[in-house]
Structure formats: structure tokens, C-alpha cells
LUMMI-359258 format. One record per residue (C-alpha): residue number from 0; x, z, y. Coordinates in steps of 0.1 Angstrom, whole numbers, padded with zeros to 4 digits, m for minus. Layout:
% LUMMI-359258
ATOM   nr      X      Z      Y
ATOM  NUM      X      Z      Y
...
% end
This chain:
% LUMMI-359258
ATOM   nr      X      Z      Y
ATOM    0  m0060  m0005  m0108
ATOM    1  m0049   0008  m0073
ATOM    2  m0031   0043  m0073
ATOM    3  m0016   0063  m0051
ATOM    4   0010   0053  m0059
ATOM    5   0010   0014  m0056
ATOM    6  m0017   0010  m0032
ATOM    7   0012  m0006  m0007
ATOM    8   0011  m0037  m0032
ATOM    9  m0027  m0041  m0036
ATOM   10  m0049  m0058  m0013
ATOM   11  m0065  m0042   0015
ATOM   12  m0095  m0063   0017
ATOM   13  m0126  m0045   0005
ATOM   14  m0118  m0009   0008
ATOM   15  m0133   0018   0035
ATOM   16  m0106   0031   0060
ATOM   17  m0107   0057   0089
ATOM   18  m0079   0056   0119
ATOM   19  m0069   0091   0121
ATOM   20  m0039   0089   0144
ATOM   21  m0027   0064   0170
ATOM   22  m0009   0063   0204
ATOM   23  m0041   0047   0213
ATOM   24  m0066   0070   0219
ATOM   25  m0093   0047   0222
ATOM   26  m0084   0037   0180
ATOM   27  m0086   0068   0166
ATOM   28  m0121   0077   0145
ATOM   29  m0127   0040   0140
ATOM   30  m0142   0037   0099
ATOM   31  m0153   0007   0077
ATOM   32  m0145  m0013   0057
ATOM   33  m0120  m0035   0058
ATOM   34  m0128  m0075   0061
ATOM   35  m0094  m0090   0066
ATOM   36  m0058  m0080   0074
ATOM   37  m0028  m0101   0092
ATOM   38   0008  m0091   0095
ATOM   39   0006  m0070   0125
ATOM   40  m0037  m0059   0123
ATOM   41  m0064  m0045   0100
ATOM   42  m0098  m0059   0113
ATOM   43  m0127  m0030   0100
ATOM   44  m0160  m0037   0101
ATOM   45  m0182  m0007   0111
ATOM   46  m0216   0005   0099
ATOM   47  m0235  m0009   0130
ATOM   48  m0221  m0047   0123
ATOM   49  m0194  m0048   0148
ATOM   50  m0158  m0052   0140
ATOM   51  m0126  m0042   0155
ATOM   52  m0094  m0051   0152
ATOM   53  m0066  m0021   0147
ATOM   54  m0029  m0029   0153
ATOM   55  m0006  m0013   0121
ATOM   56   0021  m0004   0136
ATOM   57   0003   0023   0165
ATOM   58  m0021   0039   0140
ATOM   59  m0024   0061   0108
ATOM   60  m0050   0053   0080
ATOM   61  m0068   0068   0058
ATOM   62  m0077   0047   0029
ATOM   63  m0104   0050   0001
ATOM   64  m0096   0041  m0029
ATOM   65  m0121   0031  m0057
ATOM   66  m0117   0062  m0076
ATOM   67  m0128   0082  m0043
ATOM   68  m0093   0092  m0034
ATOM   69  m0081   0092  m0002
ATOM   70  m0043   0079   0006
ATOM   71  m0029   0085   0042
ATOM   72  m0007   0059   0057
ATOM   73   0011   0054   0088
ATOM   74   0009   0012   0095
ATOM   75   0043   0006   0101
ATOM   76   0047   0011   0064
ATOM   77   0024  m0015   0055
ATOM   78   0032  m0040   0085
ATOM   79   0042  m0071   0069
ATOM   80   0015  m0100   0057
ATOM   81  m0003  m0090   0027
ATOM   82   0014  m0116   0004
ATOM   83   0046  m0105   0013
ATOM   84   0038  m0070   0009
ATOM   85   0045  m0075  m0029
ATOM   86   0078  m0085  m0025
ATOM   87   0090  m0056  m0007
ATOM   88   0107  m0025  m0018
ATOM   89   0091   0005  m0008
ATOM   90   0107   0040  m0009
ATOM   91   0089   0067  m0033
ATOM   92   0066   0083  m0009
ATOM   93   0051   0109  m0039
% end
């Protein structure tokens, strides 16, 4: 089950995600759901079919979990490939 909590060593894949923050203005307000996720991007998929790519380390997301909770998180935290992601020791952020 994802938490709060342990969301950094879940996959991404699946769940709906707004770009609240990013040095790039042109980012930020993008929502969907997410449809795949390399070391360095999140790709979202938007309502209207299109998709766009997001770079992690230049934005801040906002991520819905499956129990309608929503977990902020800046991408630099989570910039690493998603198999690798498990490995990695994450400080207590709660």
C-alpha cells in the first residue's frame, strides 16, 4: 500500500500528478496521470490525450495517492531511475 510515508519507493506509474512549482514557468499547472518515468523525467498524460514530458529535478509535484491523499514533492528527491529508487536511503521527511 503506498503511504505518505513510502511513496519514494513505490512506483509512479499510474497515479495523477499536478506540477505546482518549477523554475520553468511554462511546467507549472501541468496534471495527469502519469504514463512512464526515466531517471531524470515524469512523462503525464493530460485529459485532452496529449502528453508532456516534466524534468524532476526543476519541478515540485503533487501526487495522488490511491486513498485520495495528496503528497508534495520536490523532484530532486525522487531523481534517480525508478528501480533504483528502492535501494536508496531516504531521510524521514514526516
Amino acid at each position: 500500500m503506498i503511504t505518505p510515508q513510502n511513496i519514494f519507493r513505490h512506483e509512479l506509474i499510474g497515479l495523477h500528478v499536478m506540477v505546482v512549482d518549477s523554475s520553468h514557468a511554462g511546467f507549472i499547472g501541468i496534471e495527469g496521470k502519469v504514463v512512464d518515468e526515466t531517471k531524470n523525467t515524469i512523462s503525464i498524460e493530460q485529459e485532452d490525450g496529449t502528453e508532456k514530458i516534466v524534468p524532476k529535478n526543476i519541478a515540485t509535484f503533487h501526487f495522488k495517492l490511491p486513498s485520495g491523499k495528496i503528497v508534495e514533492i520536490q523532484g530532486n528527491v525522487i531523481l534517480a531511475r525508478p528501480e533504483d529508487r528502492i535501494k536508496k536511503k531516504f531521510k524521514n521527511f514526516w
